[in-house]
C-alpha positions in Angstrom: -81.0 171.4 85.4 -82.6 169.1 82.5 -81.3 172.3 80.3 -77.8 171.1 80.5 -79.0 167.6 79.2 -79.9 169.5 76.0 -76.6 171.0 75.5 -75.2 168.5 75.2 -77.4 165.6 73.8 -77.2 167.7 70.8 -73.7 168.2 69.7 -73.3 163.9 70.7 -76.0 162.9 67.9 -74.7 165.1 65.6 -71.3 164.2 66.0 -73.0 160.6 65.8 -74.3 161.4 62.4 -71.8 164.0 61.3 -69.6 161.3 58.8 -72.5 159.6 57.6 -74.3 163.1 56.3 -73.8 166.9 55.6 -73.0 168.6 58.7 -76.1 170.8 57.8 -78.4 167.8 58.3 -77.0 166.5 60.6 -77.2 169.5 63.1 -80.5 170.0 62.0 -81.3 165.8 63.0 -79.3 166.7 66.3 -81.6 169.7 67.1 -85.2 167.7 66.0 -84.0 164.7 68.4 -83.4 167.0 71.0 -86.2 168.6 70.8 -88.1 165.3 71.1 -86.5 164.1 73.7 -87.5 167.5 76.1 -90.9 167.3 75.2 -91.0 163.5 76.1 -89.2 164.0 79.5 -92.0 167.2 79.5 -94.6 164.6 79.3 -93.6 161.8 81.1 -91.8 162.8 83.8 -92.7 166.8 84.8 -96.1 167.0 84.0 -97.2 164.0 86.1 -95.2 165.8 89.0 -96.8 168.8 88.7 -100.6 167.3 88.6 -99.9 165.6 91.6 -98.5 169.3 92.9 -94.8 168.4 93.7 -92.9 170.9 95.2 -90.0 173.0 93.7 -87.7 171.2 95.6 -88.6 167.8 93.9 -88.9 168.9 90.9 -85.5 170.1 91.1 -84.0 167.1 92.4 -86.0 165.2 89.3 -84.0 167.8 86.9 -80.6 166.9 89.1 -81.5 163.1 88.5 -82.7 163.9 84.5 -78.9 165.1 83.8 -77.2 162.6 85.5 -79.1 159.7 84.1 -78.2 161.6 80.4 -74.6 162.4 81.5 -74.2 158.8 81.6 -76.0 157.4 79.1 -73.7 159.7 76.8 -70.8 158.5 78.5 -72.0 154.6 78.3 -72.8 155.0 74.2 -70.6 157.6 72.9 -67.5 157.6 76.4 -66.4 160.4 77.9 -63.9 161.2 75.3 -63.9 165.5 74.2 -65.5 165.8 71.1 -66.0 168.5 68.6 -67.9 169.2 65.6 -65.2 171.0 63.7 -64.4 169.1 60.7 -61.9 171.3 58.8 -57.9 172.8 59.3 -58.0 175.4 62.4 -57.8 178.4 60.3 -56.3 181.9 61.8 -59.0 184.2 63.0 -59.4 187.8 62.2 -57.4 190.6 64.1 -60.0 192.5 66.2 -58.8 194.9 69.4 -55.6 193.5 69.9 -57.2 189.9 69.8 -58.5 187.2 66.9 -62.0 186.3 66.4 -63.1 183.3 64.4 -65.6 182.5 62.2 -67.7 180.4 64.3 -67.0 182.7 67.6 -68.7 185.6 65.2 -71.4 183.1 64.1 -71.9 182.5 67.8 -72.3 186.4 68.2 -74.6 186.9 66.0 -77.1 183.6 67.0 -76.8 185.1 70.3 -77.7 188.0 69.1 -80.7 187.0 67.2 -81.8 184.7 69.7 -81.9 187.8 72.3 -83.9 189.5 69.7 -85.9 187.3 69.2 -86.9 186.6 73.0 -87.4 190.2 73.8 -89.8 189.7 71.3 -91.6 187.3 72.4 -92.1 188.3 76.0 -93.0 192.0 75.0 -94.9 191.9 71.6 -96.3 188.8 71.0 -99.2 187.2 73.8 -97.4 183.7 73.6 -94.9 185.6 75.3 -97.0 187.4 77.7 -99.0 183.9 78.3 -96.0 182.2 79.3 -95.0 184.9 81.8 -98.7 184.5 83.1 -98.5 180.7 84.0 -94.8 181.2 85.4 -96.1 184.1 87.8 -99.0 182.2 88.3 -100.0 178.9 87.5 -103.3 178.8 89.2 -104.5 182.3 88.1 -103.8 181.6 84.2 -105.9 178.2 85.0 -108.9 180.4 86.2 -108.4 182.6 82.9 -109.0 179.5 80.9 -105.0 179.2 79.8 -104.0 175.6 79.4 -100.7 174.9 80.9 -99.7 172.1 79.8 -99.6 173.5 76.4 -97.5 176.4 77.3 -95.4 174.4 79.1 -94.7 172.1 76.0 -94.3 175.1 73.9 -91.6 176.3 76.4 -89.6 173.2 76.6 -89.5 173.3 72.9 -88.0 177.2 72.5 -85.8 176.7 75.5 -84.5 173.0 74.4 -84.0 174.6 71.0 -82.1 177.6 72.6 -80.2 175.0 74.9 -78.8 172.5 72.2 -78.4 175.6 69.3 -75.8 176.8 72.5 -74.3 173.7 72.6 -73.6 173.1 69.3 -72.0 176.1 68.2 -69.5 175.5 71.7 -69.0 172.4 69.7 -67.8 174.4 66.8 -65.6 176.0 68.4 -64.1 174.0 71.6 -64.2 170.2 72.8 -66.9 169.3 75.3 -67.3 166.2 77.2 -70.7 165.0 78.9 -69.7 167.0 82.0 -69.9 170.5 79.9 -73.7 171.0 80.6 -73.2 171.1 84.3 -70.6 174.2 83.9 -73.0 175.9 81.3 -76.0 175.4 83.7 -74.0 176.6 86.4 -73.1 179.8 85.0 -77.0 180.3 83.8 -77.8 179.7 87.5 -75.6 182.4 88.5 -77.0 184.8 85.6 -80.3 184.2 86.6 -79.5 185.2 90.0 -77.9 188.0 89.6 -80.7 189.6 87.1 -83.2 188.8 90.1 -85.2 186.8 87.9 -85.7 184.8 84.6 -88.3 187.7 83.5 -85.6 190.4 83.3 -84.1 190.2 80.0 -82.0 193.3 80.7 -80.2 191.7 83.6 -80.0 188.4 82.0 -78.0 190.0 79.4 -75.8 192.1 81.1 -75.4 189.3 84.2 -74.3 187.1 80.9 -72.3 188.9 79.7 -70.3 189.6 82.9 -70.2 185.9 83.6 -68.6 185.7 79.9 -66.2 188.8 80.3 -64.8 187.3 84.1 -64.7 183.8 83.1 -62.6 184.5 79.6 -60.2 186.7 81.6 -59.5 184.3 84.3 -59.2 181.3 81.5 -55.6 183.9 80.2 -54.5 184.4 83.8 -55.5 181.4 85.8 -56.3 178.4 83.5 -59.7 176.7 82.7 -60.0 174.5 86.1 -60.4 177.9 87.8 -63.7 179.3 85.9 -66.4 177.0 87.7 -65.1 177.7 91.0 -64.5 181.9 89.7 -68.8 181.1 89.3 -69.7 179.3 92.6 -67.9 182.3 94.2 -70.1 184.6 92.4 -73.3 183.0 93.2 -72.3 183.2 96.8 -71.3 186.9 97.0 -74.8 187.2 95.3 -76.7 185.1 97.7 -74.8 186.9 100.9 -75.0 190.3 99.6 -77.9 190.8 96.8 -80.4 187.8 97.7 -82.9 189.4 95.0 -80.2 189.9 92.4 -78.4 193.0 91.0 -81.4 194.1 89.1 -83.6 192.6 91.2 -86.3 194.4 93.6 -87.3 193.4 97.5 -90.8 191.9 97.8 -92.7 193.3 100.4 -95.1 190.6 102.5 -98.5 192.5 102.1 -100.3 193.2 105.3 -103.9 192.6 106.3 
């Protein structure tokens, strides 16, 4: 849950910084703070837990306590106002399908189309990749093969922090948020994550994304915005009752002695 601290600690420094600088550097600022700030909470707070071999259920409630603390911090320094990074007029988008497309909804497109690249990379091509899949299968194994984890876990929270606050910030661009908007992108991550089975399948992470996208735009014409976070709970729970492993995901079978 820490993830939704990210996206959205970076589009409040920015906006912090935004009249005082370029909005350039000051995105870039808002990105390098962020960064900082999820390998601190890396170091201080989740590694400790994990030497001491806390369960997944603590450290979860840890990343539940993590975003509220930072969801009202925010709200204490900055209140719980919307704000945006837009600076100039709203300008009329271009006609695509019946529809219009903006500049920054394209620019969106295509970072989430690099970033997609750029991960399936990782994970099949390069042995970073294939080392962090190692100590997220198994942590004690990569141990034993002389991995350090700690390293790759640092490593980690800085791509996935960078990933989380680059998403933020281009929402920024293009919408309000408040400090509550990390909870409803976490949420919807959740519920992409379980219906691709796993974090490790980037093929049902991108189609189970872009589902979640497709359903939650077309009940924001019909419905209204208040019903997209409940359109996702109900999601997760048809997943949970009727797929447990996900969509793409496979039944694990106990292995018998």
């Amino acid at each position: 849950m820490a993830h939704g601290v990210f996206f959205i600690v970076g589009p409040y420094l920015t906006t912090a910084l935004i009249f005082r600088i370029p909005l350039i550097s000051a995105v870039l600022i808002g990105i390098i703070l962020a960064i900082t700030a999820a390998c601190l909470i890396e170091m201080m707070i989740y590694r400790p837990l994990r030497r001491r071999r806390a369960s997944s259920l603590a450290l979860l409630l840890t990343s539940m306590g993590i975003y509220i603390i930072a969801q009202n911090v925010i709200c204490l320094i900055f209140g719980d106002r919307p704000i945006t990074l837009r600076t100039g007029y709203i300008v009329e988008g271009i006609h695509f399908g019946g529809a219009r497309i903006t500049q920054v909804q394209i620019l969106t497109i295509l970072t989430s189309i690099l970033a997609i690249l750029a991960t399936a990379v990782l994970y099949t091509k390069m042995r970073l990749g294939k080392t962090m899949k190692c100590v997220a299968s198994n942590p004690d194994q990569a141990l034993l093969s002389g991995i350090s984890i700690d390293r790759v876990v640092i490593i980690s929270s800085v791509l996935s922090s960078l990933l989380a606050t680059i998403a933020g910030l281009l929402i920024a661009l293009d919408v309000p948020i408040t400090p509550s908007s990390g909870m409803s992108a976490l949420l919807a991550a959740v519920v992409v994550t379980v219906i691709a089975g796993s974090s490790g399948n980037l093929t049902g992470l991108i189609v189970g994304a872009l589902f979640i996208g497709v359903m939650k735009s077309v009940l924001l014409l019909k419905l209204g915005a208040q019903w997209q976070d409940v359109l996702v709970f109900a999601i997760l729970l048809i997943s949970f009752i009727f797929r447990p492993n996900g969509i793409f995901g496979r039944k694990i079978r106990k292995a018998e002695i």
